[in-house]
LUMKOLSE-907047 format. One record per residue (C-alpha): residue number from 1; x, y, z; residue in three letters. Coordinates in Angstrom, 3 decimals. Example, Ala and Ser with C-alpha at 12.3 -4.5 7.8 and 13.67 -1.06 7.14 Angstrom:
<pts>
  markol      east     north        up  roba
       1    12.300    -4.500     7.800   ALA
       2    13.670    -1.060     7.140   SER
</pts>
This chain:
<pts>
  markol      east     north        up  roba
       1    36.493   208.388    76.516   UNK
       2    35.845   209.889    80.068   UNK
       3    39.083   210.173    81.203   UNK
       4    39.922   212.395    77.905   UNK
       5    36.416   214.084    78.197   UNK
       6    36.973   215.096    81.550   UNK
       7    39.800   216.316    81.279   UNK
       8    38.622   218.557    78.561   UNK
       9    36.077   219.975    80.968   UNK
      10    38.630   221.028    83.242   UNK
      11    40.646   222.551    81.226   UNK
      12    37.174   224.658    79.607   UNK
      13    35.900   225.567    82.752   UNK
      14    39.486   226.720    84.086   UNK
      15    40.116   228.702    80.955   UNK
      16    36.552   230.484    81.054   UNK
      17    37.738   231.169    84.635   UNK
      18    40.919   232.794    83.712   UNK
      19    38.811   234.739    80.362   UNK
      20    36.329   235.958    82.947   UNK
      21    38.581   236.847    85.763   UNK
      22    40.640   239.498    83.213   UNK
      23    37.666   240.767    82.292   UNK
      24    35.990   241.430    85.397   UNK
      25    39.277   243.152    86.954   UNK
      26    39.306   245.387    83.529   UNK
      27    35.648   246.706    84.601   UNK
      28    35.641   246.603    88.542   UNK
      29    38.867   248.377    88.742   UNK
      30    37.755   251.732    87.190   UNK
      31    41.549   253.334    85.779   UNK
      32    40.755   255.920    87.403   UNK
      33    41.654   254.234    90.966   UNK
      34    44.159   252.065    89.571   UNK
      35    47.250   254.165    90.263   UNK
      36    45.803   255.329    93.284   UNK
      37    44.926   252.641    95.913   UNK
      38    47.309   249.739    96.112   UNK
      39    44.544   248.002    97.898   UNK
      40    42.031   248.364    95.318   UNK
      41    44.189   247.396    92.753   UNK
      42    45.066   243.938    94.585   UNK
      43    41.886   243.173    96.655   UNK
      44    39.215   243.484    94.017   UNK
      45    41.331   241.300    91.788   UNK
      46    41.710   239.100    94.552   UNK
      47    38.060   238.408    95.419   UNK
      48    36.714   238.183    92.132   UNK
      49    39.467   235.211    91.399   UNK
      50    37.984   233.351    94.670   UNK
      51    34.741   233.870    93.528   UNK
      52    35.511   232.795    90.016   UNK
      53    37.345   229.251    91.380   UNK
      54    34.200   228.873    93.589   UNK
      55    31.978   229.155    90.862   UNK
      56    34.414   227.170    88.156   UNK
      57    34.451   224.554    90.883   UNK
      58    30.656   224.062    91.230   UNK
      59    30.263   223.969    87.346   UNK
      60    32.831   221.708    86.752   UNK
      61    31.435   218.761    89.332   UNK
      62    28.499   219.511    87.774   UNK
      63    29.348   219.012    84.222   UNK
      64    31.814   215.900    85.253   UNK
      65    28.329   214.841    87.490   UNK
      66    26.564   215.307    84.193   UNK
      67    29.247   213.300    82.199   UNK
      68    29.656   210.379    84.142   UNK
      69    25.404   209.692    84.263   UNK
      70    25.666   209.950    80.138   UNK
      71    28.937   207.617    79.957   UNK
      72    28.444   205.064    83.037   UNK
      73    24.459   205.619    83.629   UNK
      74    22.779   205.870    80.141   UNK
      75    25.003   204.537    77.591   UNK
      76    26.335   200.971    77.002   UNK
      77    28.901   200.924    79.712   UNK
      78    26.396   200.962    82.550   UNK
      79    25.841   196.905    81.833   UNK
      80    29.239   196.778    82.737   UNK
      81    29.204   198.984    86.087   UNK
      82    26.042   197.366    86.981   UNK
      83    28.454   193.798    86.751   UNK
      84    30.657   195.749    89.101   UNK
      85    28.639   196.767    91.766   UNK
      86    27.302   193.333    92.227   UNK
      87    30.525   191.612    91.720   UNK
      88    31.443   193.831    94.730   UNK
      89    29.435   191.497    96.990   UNK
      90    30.433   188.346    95.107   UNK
      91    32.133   185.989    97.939   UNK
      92    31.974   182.595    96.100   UNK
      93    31.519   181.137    92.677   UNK
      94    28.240   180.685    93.135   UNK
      95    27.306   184.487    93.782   UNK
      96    29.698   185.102    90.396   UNK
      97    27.895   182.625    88.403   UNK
      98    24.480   184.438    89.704   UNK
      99    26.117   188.463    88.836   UNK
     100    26.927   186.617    85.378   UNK
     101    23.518   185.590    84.147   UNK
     102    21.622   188.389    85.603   UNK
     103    23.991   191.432    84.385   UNK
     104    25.866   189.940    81.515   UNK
     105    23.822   187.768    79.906   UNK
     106    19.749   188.745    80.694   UNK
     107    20.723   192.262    80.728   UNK
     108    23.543   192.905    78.071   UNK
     109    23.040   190.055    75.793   UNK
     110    26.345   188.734    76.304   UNK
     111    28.127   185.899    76.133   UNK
     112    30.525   184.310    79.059   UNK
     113    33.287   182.146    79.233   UNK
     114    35.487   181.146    82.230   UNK
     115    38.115   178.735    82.353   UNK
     116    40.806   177.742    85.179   UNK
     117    43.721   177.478    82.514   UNK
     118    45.678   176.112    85.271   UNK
     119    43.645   173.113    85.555   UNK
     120    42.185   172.942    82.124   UNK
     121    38.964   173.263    83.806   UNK
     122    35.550   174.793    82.258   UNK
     123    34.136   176.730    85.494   UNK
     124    31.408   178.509    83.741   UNK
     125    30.094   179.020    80.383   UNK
     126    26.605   180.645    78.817   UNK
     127    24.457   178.056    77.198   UNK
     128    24.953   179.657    73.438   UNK
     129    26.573   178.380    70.529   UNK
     130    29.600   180.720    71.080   UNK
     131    30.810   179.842    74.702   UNK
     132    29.829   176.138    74.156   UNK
     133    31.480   175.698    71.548   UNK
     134    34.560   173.210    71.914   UNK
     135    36.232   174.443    68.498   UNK
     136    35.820   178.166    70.481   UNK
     137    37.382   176.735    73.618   UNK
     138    40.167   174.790    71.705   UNK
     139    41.296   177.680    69.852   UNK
     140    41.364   180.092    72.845   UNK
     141    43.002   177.604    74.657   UNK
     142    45.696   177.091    71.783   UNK
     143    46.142   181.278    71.760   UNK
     144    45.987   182.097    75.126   UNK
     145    47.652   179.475    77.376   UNK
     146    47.813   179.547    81.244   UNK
     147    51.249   181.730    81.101   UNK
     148    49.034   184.667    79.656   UNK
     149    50.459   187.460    81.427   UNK
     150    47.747   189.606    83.495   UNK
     151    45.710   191.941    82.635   UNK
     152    42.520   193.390    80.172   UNK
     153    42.757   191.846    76.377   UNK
     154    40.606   192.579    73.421   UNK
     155    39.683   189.717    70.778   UNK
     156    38.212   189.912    67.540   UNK
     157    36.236   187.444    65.348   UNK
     158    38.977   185.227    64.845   UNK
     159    39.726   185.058    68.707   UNK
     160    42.994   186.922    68.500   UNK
     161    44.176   190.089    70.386   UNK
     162    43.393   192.840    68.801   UNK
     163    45.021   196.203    69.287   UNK
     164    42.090   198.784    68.573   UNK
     165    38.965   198.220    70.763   UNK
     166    37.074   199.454    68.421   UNK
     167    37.400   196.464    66.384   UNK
     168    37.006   193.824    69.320   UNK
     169    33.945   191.617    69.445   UNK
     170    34.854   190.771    72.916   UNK
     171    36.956   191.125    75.738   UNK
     172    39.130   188.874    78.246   UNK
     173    40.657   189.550    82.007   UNK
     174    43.644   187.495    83.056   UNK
     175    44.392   186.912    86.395   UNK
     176    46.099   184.246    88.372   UNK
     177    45.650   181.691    85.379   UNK
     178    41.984   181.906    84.908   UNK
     179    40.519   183.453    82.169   UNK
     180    37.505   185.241    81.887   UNK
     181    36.020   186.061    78.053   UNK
     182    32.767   188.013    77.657   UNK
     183    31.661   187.577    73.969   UNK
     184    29.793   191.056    73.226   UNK
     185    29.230   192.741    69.445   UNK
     186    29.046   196.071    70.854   UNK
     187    32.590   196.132    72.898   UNK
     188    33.488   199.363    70.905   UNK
     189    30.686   201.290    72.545   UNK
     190    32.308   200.396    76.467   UNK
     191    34.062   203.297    77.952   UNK
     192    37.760   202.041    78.153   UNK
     193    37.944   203.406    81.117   UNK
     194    35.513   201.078    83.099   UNK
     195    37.902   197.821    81.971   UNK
     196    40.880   199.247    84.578   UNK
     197    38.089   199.454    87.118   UNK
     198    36.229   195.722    85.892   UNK
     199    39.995   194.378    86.090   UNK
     200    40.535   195.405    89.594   UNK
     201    37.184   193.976    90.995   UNK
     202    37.616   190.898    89.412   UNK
     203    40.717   190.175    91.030   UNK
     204    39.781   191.563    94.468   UNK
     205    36.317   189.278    94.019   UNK
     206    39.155   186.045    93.083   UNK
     207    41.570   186.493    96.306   UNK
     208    38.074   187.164    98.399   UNK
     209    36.693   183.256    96.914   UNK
     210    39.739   181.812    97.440   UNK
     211    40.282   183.286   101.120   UNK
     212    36.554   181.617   102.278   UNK
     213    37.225   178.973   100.337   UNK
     214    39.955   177.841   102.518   UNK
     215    38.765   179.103   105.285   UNK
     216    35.562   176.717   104.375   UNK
     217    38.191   173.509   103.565   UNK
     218    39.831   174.562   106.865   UNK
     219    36.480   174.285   108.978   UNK
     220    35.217   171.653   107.331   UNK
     221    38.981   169.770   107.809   UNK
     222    38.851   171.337   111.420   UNK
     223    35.074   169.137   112.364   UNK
     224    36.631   166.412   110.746   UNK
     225    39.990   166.351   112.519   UNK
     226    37.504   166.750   115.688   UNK
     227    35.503   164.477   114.820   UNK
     228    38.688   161.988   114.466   UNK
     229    40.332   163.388   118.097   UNK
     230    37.195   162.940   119.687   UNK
     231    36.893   159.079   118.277   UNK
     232    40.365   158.069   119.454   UNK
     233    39.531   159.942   123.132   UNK
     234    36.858   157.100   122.850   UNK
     235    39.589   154.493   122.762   UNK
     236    41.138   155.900   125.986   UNK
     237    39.359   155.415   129.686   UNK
     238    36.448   157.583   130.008   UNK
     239    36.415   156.969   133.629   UNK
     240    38.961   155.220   135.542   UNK
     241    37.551   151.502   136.414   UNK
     242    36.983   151.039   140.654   UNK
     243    39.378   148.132   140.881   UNK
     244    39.721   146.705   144.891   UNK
     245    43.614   147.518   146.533   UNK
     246    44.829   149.834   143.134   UNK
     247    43.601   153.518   143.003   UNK
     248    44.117   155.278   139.766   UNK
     249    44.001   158.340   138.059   UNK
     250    45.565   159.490   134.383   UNK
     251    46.110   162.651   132.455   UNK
     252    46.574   163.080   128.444   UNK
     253    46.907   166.622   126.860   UNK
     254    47.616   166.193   123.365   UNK
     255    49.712   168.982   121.247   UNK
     256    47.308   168.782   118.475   UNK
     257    43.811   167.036   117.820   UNK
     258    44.937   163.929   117.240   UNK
     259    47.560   162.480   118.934   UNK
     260    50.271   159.442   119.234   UNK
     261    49.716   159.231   123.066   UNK
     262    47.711   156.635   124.722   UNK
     263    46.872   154.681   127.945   UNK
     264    44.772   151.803   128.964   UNK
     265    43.473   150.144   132.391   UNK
     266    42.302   146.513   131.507   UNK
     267    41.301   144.612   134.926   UNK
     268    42.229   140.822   134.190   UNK
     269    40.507   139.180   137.007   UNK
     270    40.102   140.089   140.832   UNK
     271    43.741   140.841   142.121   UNK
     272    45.614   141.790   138.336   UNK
     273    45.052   144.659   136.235   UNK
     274    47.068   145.247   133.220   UNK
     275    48.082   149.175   132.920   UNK
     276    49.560   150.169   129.645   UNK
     277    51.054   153.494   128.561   UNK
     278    52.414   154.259   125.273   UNK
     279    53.731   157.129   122.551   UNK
     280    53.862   156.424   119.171   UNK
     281    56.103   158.076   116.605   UNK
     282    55.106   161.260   114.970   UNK
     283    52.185   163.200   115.295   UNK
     284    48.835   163.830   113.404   UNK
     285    46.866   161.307   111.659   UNK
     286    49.591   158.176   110.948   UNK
     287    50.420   158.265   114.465   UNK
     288    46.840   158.545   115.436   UNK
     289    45.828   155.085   113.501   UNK
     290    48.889   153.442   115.005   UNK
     291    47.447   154.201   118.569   UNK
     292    43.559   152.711   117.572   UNK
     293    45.608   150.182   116.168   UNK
     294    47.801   148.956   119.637   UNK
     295    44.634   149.708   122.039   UNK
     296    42.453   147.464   119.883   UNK
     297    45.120   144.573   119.598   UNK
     298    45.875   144.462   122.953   UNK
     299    42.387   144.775   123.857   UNK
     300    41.146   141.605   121.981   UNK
     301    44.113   139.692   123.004   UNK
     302    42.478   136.702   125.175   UNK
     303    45.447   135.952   127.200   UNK
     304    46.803   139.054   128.808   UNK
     305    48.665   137.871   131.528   UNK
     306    51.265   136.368   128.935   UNK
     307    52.580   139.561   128.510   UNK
     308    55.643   138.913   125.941   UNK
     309    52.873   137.552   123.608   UNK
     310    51.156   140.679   123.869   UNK
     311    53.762   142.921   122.970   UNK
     312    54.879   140.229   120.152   UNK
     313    51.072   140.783   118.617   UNK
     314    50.999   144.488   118.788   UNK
     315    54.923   144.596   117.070   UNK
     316    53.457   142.591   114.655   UNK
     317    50.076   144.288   113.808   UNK
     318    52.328   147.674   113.398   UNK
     319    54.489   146.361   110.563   UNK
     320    51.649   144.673   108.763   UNK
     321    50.505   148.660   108.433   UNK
     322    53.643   148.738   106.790   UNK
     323    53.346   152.752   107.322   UNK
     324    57.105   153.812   107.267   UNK
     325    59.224   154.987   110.525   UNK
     326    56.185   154.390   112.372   UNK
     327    56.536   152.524   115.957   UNK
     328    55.712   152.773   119.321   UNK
     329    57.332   152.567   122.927   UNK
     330    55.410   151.061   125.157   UNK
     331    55.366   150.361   128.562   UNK
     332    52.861   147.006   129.849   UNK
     333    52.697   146.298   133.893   UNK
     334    50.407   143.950   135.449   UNK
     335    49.952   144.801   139.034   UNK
     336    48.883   141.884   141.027   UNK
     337    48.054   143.500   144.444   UNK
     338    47.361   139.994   145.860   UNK
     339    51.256   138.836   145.336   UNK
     340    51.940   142.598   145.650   UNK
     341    54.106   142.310   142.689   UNK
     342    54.517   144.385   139.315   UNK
     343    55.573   141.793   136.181   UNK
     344    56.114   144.416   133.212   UNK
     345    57.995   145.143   129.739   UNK
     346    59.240   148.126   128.965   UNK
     347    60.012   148.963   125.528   UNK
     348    61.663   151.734   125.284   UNK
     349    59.650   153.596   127.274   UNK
     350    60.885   157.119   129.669   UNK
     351    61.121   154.868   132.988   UNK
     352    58.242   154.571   134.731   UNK
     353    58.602   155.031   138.144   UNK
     354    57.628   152.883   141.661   UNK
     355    57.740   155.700   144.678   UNK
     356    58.340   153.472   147.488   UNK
     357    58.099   154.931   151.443   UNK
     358    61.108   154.292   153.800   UNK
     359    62.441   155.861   156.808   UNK
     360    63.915   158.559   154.731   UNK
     361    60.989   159.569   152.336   UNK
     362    60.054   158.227   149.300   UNK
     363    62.816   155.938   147.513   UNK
     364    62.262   155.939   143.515   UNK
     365    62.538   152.919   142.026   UNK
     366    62.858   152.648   138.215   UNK
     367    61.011   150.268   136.129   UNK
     368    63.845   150.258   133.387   UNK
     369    63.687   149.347   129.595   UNK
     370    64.063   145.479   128.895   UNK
     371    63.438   145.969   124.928   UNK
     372    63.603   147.480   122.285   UNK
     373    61.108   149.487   120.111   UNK
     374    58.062   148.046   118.576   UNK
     375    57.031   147.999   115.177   UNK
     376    60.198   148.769   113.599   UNK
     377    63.110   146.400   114.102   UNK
     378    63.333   142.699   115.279   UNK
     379    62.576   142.813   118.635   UNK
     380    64.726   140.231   119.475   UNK
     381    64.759   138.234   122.598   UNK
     382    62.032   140.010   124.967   UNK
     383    61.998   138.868   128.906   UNK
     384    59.230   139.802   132.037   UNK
     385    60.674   141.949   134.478   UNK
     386    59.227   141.631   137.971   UNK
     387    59.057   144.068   141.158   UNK
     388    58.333   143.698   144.576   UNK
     389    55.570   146.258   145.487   UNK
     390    54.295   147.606   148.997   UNK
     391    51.308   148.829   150.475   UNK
     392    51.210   152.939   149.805   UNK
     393    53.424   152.850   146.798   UNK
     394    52.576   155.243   143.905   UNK
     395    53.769   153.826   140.111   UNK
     396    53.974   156.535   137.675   UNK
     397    53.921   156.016   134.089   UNK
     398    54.206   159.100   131.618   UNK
     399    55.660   159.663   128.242   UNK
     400    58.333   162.026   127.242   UNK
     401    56.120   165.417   127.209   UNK
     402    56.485   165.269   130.910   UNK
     403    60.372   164.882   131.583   UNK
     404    61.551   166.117   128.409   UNK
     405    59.760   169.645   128.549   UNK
     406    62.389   172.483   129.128   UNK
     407    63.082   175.846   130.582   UNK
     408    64.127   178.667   129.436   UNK
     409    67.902   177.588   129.394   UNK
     410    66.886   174.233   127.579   UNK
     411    67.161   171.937   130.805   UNK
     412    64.994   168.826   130.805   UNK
     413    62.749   168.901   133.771   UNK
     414    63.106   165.106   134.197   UNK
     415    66.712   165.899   134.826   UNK
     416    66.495   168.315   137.544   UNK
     417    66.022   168.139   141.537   UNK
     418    63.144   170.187   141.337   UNK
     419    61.223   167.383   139.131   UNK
     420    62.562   164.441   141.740   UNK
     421    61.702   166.246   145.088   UNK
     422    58.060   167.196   143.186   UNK
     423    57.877   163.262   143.049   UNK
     424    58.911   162.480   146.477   UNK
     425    56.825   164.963   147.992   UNK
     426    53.916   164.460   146.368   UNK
     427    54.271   160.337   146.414   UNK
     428    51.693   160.248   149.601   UNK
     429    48.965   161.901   147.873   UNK
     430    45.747   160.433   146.184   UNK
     431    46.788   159.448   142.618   UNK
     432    44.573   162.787   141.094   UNK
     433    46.190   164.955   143.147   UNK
     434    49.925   163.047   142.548   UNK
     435    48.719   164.101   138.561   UNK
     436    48.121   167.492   139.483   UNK
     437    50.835   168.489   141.239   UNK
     438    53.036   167.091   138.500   UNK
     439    50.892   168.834   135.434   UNK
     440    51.134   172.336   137.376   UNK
     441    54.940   171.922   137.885   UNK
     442    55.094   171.025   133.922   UNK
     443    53.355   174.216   132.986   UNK
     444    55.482   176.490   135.549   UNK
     445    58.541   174.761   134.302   UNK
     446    57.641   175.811   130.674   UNK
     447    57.297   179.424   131.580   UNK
     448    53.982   179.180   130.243   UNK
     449    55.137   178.616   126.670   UNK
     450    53.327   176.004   124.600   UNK
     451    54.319   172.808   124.649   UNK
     452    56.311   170.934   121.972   UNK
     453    54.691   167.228   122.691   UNK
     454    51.723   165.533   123.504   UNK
     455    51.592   165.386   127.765   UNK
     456    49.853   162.121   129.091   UNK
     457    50.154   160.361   132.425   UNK
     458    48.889   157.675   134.291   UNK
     459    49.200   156.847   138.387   UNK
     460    48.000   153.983   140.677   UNK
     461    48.502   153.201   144.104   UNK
     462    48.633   150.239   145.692   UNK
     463    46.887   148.963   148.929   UNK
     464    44.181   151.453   148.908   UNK
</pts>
């Protein structure tokens, strides 16, 4: 073995050291001088021992040198460093596969076998009558289960462990519930050494697959979930319509990719525009198909002025889904800037907002909740709400990312003065700049923290 072996060359070269170093103090140091000079009699001594470990040293690196090239270079064993080298730069199954037939089988006429216990799962096995063989895979199977411990395991003919290597026809590694048999009738000639070393690469080589392998799922999950976020931003305005005597202008930042969050601007003739603004439940993918789902029903809805019919088809096309705790608030407004009037329902919905100009600054005027959620419960009895509107005022609808983000002492914005004079102040601007000067105060207001919500927003002004 070339642990043992090398050790025994140490130990040789050391002892020759030692043999020679007595010696060569016994003829340097003439007895003559010995009782004489104290320097002499520990100098000389001295050099010739550093000169002695020198030497030692260079022979024994070159006899271990020597050693390894006959154990790991020229005999049997180097098939099996050979598999370790290039199972160094293994990074998938594929490349594994590849290392397998070219070192193991073309090169040491051996036979392979890997199975994923776990799953019960064949991943790879050589095209002989050994590894193919489903009496050979039922029998290792039956002796060596998925709760084989880890580690390096010799087999014999009957495919059971067998203590002495020298009587093993074959070997297996154990790691994380996959097994890996090579079938080889020269196993006794394999330094046991190298197996400690094959072990260790093996399961370096399995955490390294299974690292870019999710790293693969995740970026091919990541285009997809892309690919989804940028479909439903395809439901949402790309471009605010140019609608005569109503100015608008809308924001949506969602928390993830996806998001429950939407909005809508759907002119109905010359003077009314429906504006809708909604949140659904949830986040991620459910809440993402319950959004497509509202914009599309309300979309293809012929009659949008009636507006209680409207919200009566969308509550109803969310509990056919029948996806569970999933609903929606929702706020629906049409503006008629002929009448100058604002009919609306608003389930549920953080009030939206009518900043109205008087002698003392901006008056807000909530558009408060007249139902209840939708989607989930019996809505119940559901009545228009109406509003007086006047040339210059600003309505501002936004979900609950906007009032309910928090400070560092865990107060809501939407319940500070700070969030209501932001409002008034900003009530005589153009609706974009009305958005920005409420997005920057949301991102102050968080400290710069990330946000725990989707943040979308939508503003029009009327008489413009």
């Amino acid at each position: 073995m070339y642990k043992i072996r090398k050790k025994i060359i140490l130990i040789s070269v050391y002892a020759a050291v030692l043999v020679l170093f007595v010696a060569l103090s016994m003829i340097l140091v003439p007895a003559s001088l010995r009782d004489r000079s104290v320097l002499i009699l520990a100098g000389v001594p001295a050099v010739i021992f550093i000169i002695l470990l020198i030497d030692g040293d260079i022979v024994r690196r070159a006899l271990r040198n020597h050693l390894r090239r006959q154990v790991f270079d020229k005999s049997e064993t180097h098939y099996l460093v050979d598999f370790i080298n290039k199972l160094r730069f293994c990074y998938s199954l594929d490349d594994f596969y590849k290392v397998i037939a070219d070192s193991l089988e073309s090169a040491a006429d051996c036979s392979v076998l890997f199975v994923d216990c776990e799953k019960n799962y064949i991943l790879y096995n050589s095209p002989n009558r050994v590894s193919s063989s489903a009496k050979v895979r039922d029998k290792l199977a039956l002796n060596f289960p998925a709760s084989w411990n880890d580690g390096t395991y010799f087999i014999d003919d009957s495919l059971g462990v067998v203590s002495s290597y020298k009587d093993a026809r074959g070997f297996f590694l154990s790691s994380d519930k996959q097994h890996f048999y090579v079938f080889c009738r020269y196993t006794k000639l394999f330094d046991l050494d190298i197996y400690s070393q094959l072990f260790e690469e093996f399961t370096r080589f399995q955490s390294r697959a299974k690292t870019i392998a999710n790293l693969s799922e995740i970026s091919g999950l990541t285009k997809e979930w892309q690919q989804l976020a940028d479909t439903q931003r395809s439901f949402l305005p790309q471009t605010m319509p140019s609608i005569p005597g109503l100015k608008l202008a809308a924001y949506f930042l969602p928390l993830v990719n996806v998001s429950g969050d939407y909005y809508s601007v759907l002119p109905i003739d010359r003077h009314k525009t429906l504006l809708m603004l909604g949140d659904v439940s949830g986040k991620g993918l459910p809440a993402a198909l319950i959004m497509g789902l509202v914009m599309n029903t309300v979309k293809i809805i012929g009659n949008k002025e009636d507006l209680v019919n409207v919200i009566h088809e969308v509550d109803k096309a969310i509990k056919n889904m029948r996806l569970q705790d999933k609903y929606t608030v929702l706020f629906l407004g049409i503006v008629d800037t002929q009448k100058m009037s604002i009919r609306y329902i608003n389930a549920s919905m953080s009030d939206p907002i009518v900043l109205s100009r008087s002698p003392d600054g901006y008056r807000i005027k909530p558009l408060s909740s007249n139902t209840s959620l939708v989607g989930i419960i019996d809505m119940g009895d559901v009545r228009v709400a109406e509003q007086r509107l006047f040339r210059g005022d600003t309505i501002l609808m936004a979900t609950d990312g906007v009032s309910e983000v928090m400070d560092d002492n865990g107060i809501e914005l939407g319940d500070t003065e700070l969030f209501r004079q932001t409002l008034q102040s900003s009530a005589a601007k153009q609706p974009q700049e009305f958005v920005e000067d409420i997005v920057n105060l949301v991102k102050e207001y968080s400290g710069g923290k990330k946000l725990h919500d989707d943040v979308t927003m939508m503003v029009a002004k009327v008489g413009y």
